[in-house]
C-alpha positions as CSV (number, residue, x, y, z in Angstrom):
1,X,11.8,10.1,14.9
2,X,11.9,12.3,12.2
3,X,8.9,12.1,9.3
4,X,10.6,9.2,6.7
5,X,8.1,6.6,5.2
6,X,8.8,3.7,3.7
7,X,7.2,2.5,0.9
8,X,6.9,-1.2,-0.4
9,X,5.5,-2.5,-3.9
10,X,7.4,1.2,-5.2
11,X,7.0,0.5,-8.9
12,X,3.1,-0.4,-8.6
13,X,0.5,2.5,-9.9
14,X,-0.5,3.4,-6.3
15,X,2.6,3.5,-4.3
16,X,4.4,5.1,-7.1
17,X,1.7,8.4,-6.9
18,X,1.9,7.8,-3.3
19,X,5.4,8.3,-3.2
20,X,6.5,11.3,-6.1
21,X,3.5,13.4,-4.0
22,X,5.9,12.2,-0.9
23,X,9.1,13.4,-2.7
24,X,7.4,16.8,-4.2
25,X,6.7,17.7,-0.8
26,X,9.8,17.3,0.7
27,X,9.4,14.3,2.9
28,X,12.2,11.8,3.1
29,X,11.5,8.3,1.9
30,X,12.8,4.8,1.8
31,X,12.0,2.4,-1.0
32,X,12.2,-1.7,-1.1
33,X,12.6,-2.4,-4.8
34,X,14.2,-5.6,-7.0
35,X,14.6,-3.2,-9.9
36,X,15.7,0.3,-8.4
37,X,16.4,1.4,-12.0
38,X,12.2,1.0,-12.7
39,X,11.6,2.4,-10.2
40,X,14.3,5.6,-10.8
41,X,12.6,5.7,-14.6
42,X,8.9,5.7,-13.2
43,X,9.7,8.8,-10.9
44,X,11.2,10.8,-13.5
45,X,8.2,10.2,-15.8
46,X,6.0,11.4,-12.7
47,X,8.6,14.4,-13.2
48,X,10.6,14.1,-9.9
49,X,14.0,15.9,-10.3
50,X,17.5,13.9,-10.1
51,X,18.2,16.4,-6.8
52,X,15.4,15.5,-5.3
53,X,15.9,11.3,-5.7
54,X,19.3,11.5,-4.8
55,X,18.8,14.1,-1.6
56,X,15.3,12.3,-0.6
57,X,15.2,9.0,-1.6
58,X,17.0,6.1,-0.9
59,X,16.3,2.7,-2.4
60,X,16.7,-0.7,-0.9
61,X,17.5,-3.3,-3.8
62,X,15.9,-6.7,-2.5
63,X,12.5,-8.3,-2.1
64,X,9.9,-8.5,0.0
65,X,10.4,-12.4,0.9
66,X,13.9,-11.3,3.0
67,X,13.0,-10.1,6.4
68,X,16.5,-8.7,6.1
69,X,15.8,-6.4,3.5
70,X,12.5,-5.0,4.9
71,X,14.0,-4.5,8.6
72,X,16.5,-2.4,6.4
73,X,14.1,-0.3,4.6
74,X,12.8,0.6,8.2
75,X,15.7,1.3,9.5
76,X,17.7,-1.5,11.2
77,X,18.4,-1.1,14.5
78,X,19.4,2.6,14.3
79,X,16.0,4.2,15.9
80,X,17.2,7.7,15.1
81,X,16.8,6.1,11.5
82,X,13.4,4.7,11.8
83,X,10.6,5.5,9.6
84,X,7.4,7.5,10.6
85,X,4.9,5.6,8.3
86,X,4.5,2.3,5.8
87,X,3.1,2.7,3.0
88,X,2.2,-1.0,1.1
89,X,0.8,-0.9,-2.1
90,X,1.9,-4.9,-2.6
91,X,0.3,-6.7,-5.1
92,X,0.5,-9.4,-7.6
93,X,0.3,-9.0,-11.9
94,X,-2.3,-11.2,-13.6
95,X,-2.0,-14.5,-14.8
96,X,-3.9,-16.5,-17.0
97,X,-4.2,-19.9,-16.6
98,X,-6.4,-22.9,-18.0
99,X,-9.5,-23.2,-15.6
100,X,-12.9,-22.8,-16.1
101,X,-13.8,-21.6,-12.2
102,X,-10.4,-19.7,-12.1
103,X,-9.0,-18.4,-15.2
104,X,-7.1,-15.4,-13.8
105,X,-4.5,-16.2,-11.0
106,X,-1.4,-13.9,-10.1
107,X,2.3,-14.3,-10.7
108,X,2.5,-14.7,-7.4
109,X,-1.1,-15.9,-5.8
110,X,0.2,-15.5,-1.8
111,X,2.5,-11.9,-2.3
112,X,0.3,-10.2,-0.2
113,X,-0.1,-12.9,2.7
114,X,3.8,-13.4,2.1
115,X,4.9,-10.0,3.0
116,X,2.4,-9.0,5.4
117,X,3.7,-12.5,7.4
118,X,7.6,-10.9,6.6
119,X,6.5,-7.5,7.8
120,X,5.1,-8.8,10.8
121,X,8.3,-10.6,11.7
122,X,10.5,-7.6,11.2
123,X,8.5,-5.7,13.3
124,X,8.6,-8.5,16.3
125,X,12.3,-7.7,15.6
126,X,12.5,-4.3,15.5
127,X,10.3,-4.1,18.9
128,X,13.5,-5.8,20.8
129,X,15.3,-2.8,19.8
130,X,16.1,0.6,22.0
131,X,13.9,3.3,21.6
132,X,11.7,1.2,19.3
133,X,8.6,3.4,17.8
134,X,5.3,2.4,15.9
135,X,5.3,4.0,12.8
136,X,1.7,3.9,10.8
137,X,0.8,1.4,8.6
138,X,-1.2,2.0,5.1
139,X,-1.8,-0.4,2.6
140,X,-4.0,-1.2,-0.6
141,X,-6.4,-3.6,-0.1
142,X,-9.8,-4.0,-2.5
143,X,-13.4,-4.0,-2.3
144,X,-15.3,-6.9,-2.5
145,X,-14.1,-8.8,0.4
146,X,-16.1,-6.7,3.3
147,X,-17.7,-8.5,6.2
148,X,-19.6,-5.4,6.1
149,X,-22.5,-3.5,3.8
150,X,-21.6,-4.6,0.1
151,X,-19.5,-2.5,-1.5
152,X,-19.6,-3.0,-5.3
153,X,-21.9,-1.8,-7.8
154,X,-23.8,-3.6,-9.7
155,X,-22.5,-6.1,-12.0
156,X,-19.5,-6.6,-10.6
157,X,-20.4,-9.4,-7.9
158,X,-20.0,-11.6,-10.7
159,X,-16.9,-10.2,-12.4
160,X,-14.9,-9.9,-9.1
161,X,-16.1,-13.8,-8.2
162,X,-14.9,-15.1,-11.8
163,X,-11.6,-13.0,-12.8
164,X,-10.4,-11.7,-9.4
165,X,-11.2,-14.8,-6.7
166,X,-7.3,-15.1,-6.6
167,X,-6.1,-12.0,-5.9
168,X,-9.2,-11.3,-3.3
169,X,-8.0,-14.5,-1.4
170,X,-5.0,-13.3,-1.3
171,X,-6.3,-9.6,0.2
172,X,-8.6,-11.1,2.2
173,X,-5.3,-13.4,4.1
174,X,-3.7,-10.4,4.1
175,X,-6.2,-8.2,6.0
176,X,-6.9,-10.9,8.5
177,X,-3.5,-11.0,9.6
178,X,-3.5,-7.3,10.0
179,X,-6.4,-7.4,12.3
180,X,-4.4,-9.7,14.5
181,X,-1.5,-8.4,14.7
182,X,-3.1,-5.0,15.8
183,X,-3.1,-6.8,19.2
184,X,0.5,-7.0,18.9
185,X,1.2,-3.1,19.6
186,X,3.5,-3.2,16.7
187,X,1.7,-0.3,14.4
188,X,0.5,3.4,16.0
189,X,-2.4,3.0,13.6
190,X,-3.4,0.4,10.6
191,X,-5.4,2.3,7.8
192,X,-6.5,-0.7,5.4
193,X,-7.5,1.2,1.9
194,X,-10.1,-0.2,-0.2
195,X,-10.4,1.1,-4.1
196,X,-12.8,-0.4,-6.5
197,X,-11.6,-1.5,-9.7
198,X,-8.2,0.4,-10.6
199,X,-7.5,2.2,-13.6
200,X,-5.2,4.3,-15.6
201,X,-1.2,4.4,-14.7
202,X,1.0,5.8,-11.8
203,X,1.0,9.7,-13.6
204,X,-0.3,12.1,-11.0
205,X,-0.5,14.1,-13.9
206,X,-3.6,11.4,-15.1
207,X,-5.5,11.8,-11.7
208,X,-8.8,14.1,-11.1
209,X,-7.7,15.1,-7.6
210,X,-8.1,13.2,-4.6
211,X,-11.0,16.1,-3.1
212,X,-13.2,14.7,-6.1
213,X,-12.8,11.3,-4.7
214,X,-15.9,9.4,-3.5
215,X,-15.0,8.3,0.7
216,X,-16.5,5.7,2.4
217,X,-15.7,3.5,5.8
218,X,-16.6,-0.3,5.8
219,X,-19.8,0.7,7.6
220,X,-20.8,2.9,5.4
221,X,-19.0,2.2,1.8
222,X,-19.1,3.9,-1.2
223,X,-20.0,2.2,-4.7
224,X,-18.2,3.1,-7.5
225,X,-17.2,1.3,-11.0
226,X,-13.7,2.8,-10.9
227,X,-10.7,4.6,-9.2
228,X,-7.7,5.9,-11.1
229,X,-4.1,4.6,-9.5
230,X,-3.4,7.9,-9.4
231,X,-5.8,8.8,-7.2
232,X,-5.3,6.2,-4.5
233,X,-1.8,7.1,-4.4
234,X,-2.5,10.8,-3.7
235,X,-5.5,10.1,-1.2
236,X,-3.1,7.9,0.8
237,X,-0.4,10.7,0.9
238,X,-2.9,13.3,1.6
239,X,-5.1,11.4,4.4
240,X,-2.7,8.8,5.5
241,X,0.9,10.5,5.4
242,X,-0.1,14.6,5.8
243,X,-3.0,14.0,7.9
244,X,-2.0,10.7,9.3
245,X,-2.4,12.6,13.2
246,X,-5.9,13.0,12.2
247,X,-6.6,9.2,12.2
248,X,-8.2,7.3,14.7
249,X,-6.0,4.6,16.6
250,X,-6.2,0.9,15.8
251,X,-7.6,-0.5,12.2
252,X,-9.5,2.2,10.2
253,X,-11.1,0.5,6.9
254,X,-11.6,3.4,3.9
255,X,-13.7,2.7,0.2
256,X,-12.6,4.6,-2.5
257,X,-14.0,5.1,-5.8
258,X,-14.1,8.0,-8.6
């Protein structure tokens, strides 16, 4: 199995650093997208040559609710095809609604929960196959939802509670059905990535470096007021795709803030 990662949620801030630092290094990649021509304009803004999308990168048009699509994106049943690492930076745009308790929802209030479930599934497929291999799996969760040490900074226990109880619920489904399925022996590793509040675009060119980042395990979390999507994306490439060896096995929790 050669080193091609798959990426899901493409066209969001994170995944879409995580991915042009992917294809500027060389590695080959496989993208799920319902737009592919956003997500072909967004790489070439990141400054991502024509050659290199067409030698390195091959998108998937579909969605993330066909378990067809996805088992595609990793690589059907050709295991000589199969992808090294998954990298999910899935996530729903704000909504506003009428409710006093709840007056920011998502588009989509379950996409998280929805594709981890569908990623699950594929994986149960894949397993069935020859030669089948666990690939890593990385995606972008939040702070805010530990069972450990709190994680936020002050001020923002309230803020999170009133304008992001959605979109945690939503995280919190999809870590718990991550931890689970860890007992499954579908994933070599599960790196679950925690950022405080995200700022700023998908431009690498916008980010301060990922060495300058603040690094924390749930344990032991850092405390920050914001993280640049930038940033994540380039911290996931650098710790989870180039240095992914370098993880422990099973489900590794990280905090990240600026």
């Amino acid at each position: 199995m050669g080193h091609k990662i798959a990426f899901f949620g493409a066209t969001g801030g994170c995944a879409n650093s995580c991915l042009t630092y992917s294809l500027k290094n060389g590695y080959d990649c496989v993208a799920l997208a319902r737009t592919p021509a956003k997500l072909n304009k967004m790489l070439k803004e990141q400054g991502v040559s024509d050659d290199i999308i067409m030698k390195k990168l091959t998108i998937v048009k579909g969605d993330i609710q066909n378990i067809n699509s996805i088992i595609e994106v990793l690589g059907g049943n050709d295991s000589s095809n199969s992808v090294s690492a998954i990298i999910s930076g899935i996530g729903g745009a704000p909504a506003l609604q009428y409710s006093f308790t709840t007056p920011v929802t998502l588009d989509n209030p379950n996409i998280c929960t929805e594709f981890t479930k569908n990623l699950i599934l594929a994986m149960n497929k894949l397993k069935q196959t020859n030669n089948f291999k666990k690939p890593l799996l990385a995606v972008v969760s939040t702070t805010g939802i530990t069972s450990g040490p709190d994680d936020l900074p002050f001020g923002y226990h309230i803020l999170y509670k009133y304008l992001l109880k959605i979109a945690h619920l939503d995280k919190t489904r999809m870590e718990n059905i991550l931890n689970e399925a860890a007992a499954e022996n579908l994933f070599s590793k599960i790196i679950i990535i925690r950022p405080t509040l995200l700022i700023g675009s998908h431009l690498v060119e916008k980010g301060i470096g990922y060495l300058k980042l603040k690094v924390g395990t749930e344990n032991s979390p850092v405390s920050g007021y914001y993280i640049s999507r930038a940033d994540v994306g380039e911290w996931t490439f650098q710790s989870c795709i180039k240095q992914g060896s370098n993880l422990p096995l099973g489900v590794s929790i990280f905090t990240l803030s600026s």
